[in-house]
C-alpha positions as CSV (number, residue, x, y, z in Angstrom):
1,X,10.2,-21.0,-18.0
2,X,11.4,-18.3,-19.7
3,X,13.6,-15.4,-18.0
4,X,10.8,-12.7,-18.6
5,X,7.8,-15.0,-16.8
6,X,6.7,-13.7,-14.3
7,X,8.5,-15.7,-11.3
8,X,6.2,-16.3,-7.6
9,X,8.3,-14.3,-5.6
10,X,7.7,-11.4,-8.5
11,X,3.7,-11.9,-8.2
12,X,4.1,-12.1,-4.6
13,X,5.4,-8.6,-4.6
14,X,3.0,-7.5,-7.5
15,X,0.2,-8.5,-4.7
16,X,1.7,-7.1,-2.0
17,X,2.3,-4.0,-3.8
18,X,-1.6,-3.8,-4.9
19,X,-3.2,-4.3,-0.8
20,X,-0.7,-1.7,0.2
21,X,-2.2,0.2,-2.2
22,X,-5.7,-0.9,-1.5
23,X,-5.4,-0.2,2.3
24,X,-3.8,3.1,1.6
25,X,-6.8,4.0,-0.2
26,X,-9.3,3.1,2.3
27,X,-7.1,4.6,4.7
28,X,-8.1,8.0,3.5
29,X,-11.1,7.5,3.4
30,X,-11.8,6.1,7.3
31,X,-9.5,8.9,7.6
32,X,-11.9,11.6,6.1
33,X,-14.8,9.9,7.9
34,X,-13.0,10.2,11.2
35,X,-12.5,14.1,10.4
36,X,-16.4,14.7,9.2
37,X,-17.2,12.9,12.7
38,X,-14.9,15.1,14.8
39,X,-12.3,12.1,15.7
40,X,-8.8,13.3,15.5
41,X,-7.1,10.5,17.6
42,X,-8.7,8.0,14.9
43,X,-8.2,10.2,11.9
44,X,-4.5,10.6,12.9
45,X,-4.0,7.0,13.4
46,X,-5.6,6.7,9.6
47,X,-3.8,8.8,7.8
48,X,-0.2,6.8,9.7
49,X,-1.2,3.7,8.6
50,X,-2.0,5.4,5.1
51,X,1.9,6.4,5.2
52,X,3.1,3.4,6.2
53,X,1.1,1.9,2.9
54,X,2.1,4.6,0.8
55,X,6.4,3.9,2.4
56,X,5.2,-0.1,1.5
57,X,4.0,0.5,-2.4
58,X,7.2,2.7,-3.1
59,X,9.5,0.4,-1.8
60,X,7.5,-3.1,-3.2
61,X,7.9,-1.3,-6.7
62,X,11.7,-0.4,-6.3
63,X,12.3,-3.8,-5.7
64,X,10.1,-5.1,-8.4
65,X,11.4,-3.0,-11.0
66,X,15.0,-4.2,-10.2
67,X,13.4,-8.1,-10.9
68,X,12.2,-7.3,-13.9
């Protein structure tokens, strides 16, 4: 294996990276269906877990761009 292939560990956080993403994204959008519907307690608790994601993909690509 070469130094640039892409190592397990580096796919593992290429794929962990991408579902953070993912659930960010459909985090905003239960989110905006929780606001059309009136539901603050669940469109609050969306748009944390959207943070949380968004926190998640910035720090998965920080650490992959210091593997690769």
């Amino acid at each position: 294996m070469s130094n640039h292939a892409l190592r397990d560990k580096d796919y593992d956080l290429v794929s962990t990276i991408y579902h953070a993403a993912q659930g960010e994204d459909l985090c905003r959008q239960y989110m905006e269906d929780a606001e059309k519907q009136g539901d603050k307690d669940a469109a609050q608790f969306f748009q944390e877990v959207r943070e949380q994601n968004q926190q998640l993909v910035k720090k998965g690509k920080e650490l992959l761009r210091n593997r690769l």
